[in-house]
Every structure is written in C-alpha cells, then in structure tokens.
N, C-alpha and C positions, 0 to 999 in steps of 0.2 A: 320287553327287555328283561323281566324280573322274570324266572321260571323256578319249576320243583328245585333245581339245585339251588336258586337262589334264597330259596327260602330260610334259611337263617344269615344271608348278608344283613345288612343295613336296612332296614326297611323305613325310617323316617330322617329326613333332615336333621341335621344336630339342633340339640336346643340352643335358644337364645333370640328368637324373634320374638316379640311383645307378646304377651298372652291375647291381650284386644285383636291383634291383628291376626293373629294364630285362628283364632275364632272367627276371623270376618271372612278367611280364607277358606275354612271349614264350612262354614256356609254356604257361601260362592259352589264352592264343589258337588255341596247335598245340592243345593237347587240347581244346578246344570245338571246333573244325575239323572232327577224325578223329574226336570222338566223334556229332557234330552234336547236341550238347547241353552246358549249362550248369552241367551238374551234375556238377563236376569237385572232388575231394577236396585236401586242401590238403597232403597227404602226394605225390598224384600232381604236384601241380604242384612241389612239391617236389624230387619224384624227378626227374623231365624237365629241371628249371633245375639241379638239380645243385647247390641250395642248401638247406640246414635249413630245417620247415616255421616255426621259429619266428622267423625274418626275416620273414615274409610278418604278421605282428602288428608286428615293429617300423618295418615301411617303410609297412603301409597301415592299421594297427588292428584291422582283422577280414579275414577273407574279404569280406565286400561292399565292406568299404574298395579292397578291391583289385579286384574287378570295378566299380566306381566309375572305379577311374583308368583300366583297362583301356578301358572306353568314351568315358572323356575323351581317352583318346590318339586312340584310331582317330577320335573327332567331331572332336577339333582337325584334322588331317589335312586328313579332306571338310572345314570349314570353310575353312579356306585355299584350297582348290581353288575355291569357293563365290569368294571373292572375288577368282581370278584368273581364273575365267568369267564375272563380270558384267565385269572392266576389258577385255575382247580388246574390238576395232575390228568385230566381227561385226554381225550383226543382231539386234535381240530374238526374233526367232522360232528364227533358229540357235542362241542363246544356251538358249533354251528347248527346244529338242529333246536339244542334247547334257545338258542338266540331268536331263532323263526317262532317258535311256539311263544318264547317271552315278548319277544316284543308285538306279539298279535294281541297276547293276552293281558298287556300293560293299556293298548289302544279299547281293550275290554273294559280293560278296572276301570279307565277314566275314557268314559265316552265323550265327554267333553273336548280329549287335547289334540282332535285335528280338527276340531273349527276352531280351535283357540290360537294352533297353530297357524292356519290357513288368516285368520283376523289380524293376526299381528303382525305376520310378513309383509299381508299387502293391502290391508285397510287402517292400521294406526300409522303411527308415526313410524320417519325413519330410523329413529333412536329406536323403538321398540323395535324392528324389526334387526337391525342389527344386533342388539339383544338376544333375540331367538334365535339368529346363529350361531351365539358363540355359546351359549349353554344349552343348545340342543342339537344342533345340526352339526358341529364341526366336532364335538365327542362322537358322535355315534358313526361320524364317516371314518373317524381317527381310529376308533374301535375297531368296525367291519373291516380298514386296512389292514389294521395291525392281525387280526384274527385270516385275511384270506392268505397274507403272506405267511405267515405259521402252519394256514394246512400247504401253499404251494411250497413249502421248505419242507414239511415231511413229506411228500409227495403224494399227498391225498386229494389236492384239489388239485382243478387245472387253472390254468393265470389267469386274471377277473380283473376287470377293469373295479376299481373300488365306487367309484362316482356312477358307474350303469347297476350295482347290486345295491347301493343304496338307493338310488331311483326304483329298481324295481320292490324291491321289497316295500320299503314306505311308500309306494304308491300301490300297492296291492292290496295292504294294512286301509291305508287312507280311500282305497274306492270301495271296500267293505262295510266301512262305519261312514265315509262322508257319500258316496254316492248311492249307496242303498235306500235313500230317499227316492230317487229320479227310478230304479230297478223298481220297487215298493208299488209306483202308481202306474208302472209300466206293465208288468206282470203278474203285478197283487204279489207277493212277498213278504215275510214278515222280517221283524226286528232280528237285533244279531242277536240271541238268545247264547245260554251256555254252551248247547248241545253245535250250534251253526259255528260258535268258534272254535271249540274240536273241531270239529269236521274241516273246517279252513288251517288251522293249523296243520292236521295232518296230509292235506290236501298240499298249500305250499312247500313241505318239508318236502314231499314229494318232487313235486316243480323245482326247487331250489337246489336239491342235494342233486336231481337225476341231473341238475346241467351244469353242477360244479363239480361234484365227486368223481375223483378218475375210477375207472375199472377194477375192480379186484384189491378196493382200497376197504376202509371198515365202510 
C-alpha cells in the first residue's frame, strides 16, 4: 500500500501508545521478521523488549490481544498512505500502479501480516476477527472503490467489480508470501527476496493494468 510516492506520507502511527507496549510491539515484529513466522513465545517477546512477559496481559489481555494491535498499528500505517494516494494530482491509472507495487511491497516490509491476517479471521476469536475487518479489510475495499470509480469516471478504466479486484489482488499478494511455502518444497524455490518482489510487482502491474486500463488511455 505504501509506495515511492508515498514516501513522505505518514509513515508511523501517531504517538500516544505506552512506551512498554510500543516496545513489546516492536519486538513481536523483529521476531516474526528473523523468524518468518508467527509463532513467537511471549517470554521471547519478552526477552527482546526487555520487559516482563506479564505486561504483555496488562497492556493487550492475551497474546492475540497483542498480535491484534500489532496488525492494527502496521494497517493504520498502509491506511493513511491509502488516503494520501488517492488525494496526489496524478492519474487513476498512476494512482493504480503505484497502489499494486505498494501494497505487494507493504506484504514485503511486514512478512509477518498475512498469517497474522489469515490467524485472526479464522483462528482467534470472533471479536478479533471482526476487528480485522473493520481496520483492515473494509478501508482498503472502501479505497480500491473509491480509486476504480475515479479511473471508470475519467474514462481510463473499464467498470470492476470492487469485491472481485480486491479478491484478486490480495490473494495474488497472499499466495506469494503465504503459499510460497507449499511452491518452496514443490519446486525447490527460494524465499521472496527483494529482487522476486520487483519482478512480482512489475509482473502484476502488468496483469492488472492489461485487464482494467481501456485502450488508448495513459
């Protein structure tokens, strides 16, 4: 979601969350990073923040409390960036290319947030999952609306179903980083390196622009 243009939006959450919990957060993130996995101990987060594991109950309730906010912090993030790429003076099509590159490369920065996503839809609770709808899921379809009817109003796109271009994109994003496991031991494959998310990036843009962009538009 975040891309070159976006780079001087917003790039962190506003302050005002507890520095402890800011730091149990910060941790959570490095050890899914180096671990490339979700399944992080609450003693190890612990030990990395350099705080008692029994803060991590009183600032988030549980462990899922806390991968909960974890995901809410980095979704607020890309959501801000979301609305400082639909307001630039561009095109809906440029608008829509850097959106494909940023949100492949937001699923880059934080490898972590589609199994975090995929865990809290449909392995916590259904308060958590409701949760990750309303601050992840329903900006970013509310977004991709807003953005495909602006290009079919300038006459650059052709009409999209909003709910089928969010399906494919994040699930093209999400079989890159969550199913490249199952590719990995199927084909021998390596990791998604920098160089593999160019190439996907420009590879979707591709995919994406050739079956929304009408003819003879930018």
């Amino acid at each position: 979601m975040a891309s070159e243009l976006t780079s001087n939006a917003p790039n962190r959450v506003p302050a005002g969350r507890n520095a402890t919990a800011e730091k149990l957060l910060v941790a959570a993130s490095e050890l899914m990073i180096a671990r490339s996995s979700i399944e992080v101990s609450l003693s190890d987060i612990a030990q990395r923040s350099g705080a008692n594991s029994a803060l991590v109950k009183y600032h988030f309730g549980n462990k899922d409390g806390l991968l909960l906010a974890l995901l809410a912090r980095d979704a607020a993030t890309e959501v801000t960036n979301l609305e400082y790429l639909l307001a630039q003076p561009i095109s809906p099509t440029a608008k829509l290319k850097l959106h494909i590159g940023g949100i492949i490369r937001a699923y880059h920065r934080f490898p972590y947030m589609n199994r975090l996503i995929h865990y809290l839809l449909h392995e916590s609770t259904q308060e958590a999952a409701d949760d990750v709808s309303e601050f992840f899921v329903a900006p970013l379809l509310d977004f991709q609306r807003r953005l495909l009817e602006e290009g079919r109003k300038a006459g650059e796109f052709r009409e999209v179903d909003p709910v089928l271009f969010y399906t494919s994109l994040i699930g093209a994003c999400d079989h890159l980083f969550f199913g490249r496991h199952a590719m990995s031991r199927a084909i021998g494959i390596g990791p998604v390196t920098d160089e593999v998310c160019r190439q996907y990036v420009a590879h979707m843009e591709a995919m994406v622009c050739g079956g929304i962009i009408k003819a003879n538009s930018e």
